[in-house]
C-alpha positions as CSV (number, residue, x, y, z in Angstrom):
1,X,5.5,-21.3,19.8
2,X,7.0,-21.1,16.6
3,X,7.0,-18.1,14.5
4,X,8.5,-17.2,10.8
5,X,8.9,-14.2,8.8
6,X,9.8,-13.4,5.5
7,X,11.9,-10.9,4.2
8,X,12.3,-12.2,0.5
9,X,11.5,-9.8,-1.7
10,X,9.6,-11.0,-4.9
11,X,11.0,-8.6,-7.2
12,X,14.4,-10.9,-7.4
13,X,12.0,-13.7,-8.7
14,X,11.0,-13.9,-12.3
15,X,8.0,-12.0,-13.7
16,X,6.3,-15.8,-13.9
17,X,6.9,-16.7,-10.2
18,X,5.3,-13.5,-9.0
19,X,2.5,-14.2,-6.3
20,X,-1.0,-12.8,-6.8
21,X,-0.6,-11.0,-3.6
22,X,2.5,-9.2,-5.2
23,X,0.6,-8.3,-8.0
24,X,-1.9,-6.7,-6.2
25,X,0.4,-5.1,-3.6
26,X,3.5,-4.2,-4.8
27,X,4.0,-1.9,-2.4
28,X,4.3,-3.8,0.7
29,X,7.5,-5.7,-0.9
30,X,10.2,-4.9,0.6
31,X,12.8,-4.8,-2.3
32,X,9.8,-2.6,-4.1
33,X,9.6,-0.1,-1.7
34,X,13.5,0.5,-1.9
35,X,13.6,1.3,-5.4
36,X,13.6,4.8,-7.2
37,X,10.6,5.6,-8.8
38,X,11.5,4.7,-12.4
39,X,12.3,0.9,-11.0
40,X,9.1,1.4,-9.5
41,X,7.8,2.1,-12.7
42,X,9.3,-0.8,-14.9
43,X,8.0,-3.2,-12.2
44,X,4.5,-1.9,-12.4
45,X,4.2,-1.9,-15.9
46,X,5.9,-5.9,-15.9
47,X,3.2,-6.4,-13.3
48,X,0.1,-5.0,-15.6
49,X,1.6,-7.1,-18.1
50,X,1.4,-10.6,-15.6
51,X,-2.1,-9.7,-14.5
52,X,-3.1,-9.9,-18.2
53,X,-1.2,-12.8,-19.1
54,X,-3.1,-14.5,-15.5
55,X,-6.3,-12.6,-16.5
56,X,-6.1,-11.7,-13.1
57,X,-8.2,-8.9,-11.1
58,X,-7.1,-8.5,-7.8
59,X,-10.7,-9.4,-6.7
60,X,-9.7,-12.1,-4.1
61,X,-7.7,-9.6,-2.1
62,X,-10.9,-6.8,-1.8
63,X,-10.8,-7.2,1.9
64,X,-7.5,-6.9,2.3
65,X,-7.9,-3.7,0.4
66,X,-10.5,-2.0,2.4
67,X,-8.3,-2.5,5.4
68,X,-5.4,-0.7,4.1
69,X,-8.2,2.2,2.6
70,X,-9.2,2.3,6.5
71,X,-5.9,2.4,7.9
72,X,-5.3,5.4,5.7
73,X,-8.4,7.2,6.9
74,X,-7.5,6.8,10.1
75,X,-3.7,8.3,9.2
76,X,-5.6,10.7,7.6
77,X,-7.9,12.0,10.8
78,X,-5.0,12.0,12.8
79,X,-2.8,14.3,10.6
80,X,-5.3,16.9,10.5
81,X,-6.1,16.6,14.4
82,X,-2.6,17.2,14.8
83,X,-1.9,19.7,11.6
84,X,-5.4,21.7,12.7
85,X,-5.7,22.2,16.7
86,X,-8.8,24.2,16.2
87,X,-12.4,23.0,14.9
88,X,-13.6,26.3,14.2
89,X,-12.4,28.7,12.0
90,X,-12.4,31.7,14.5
91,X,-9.7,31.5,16.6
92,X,-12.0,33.6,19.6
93,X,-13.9,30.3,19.8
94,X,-11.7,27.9,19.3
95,X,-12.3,24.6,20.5
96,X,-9.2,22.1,21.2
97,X,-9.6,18.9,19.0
């Protein structure tokens, strides 16, 4: 069994060369998701820019995003399970989550 993984971050490549998926998911780049917030920034807006140059919608990933909105739900339940010990406000009748 043979198995590859890539670490190359798309944010070294030109604007041009970005993949669709990037475009869509910026966040999930590694290089990306090391940068300050106003790199962050500049990249997003050159991204905006490339989607309208592709006319491109991000409607081909829709599964993908509604995966990652479930994963987040479920982060989500499990903070406040663990942030909120109690289902009831009164703390006489509390019940352990």
């Amino acid at each position: 069994m043979v198995g590859c993984t890539f670490n190359i971050s798309e944010i070294e490549r030109s604007q041009a060369t970005y993949s669709n998926f990037f475009l869509c998911f910026p966040d999930t780049d590694i290089g990306f998701s090391k940068l300050h917030t106003k790199e962050q920034f500049l990249i997003r807006k050159e991204i905006a820019k490339e989607k309208r140059n592709r006319n491109f919608n991000c409607d081909e990933f829709s599964n993908f995003a509604s995966t990652i909105q479930n994963v987040d739900d479920i982060n989500k339940g499990i903070l406040m399970d663990k942030s909120q010990p109690c289902r009831r406000p009164n703390l006489n009748n509390c019940e352990v989550r």
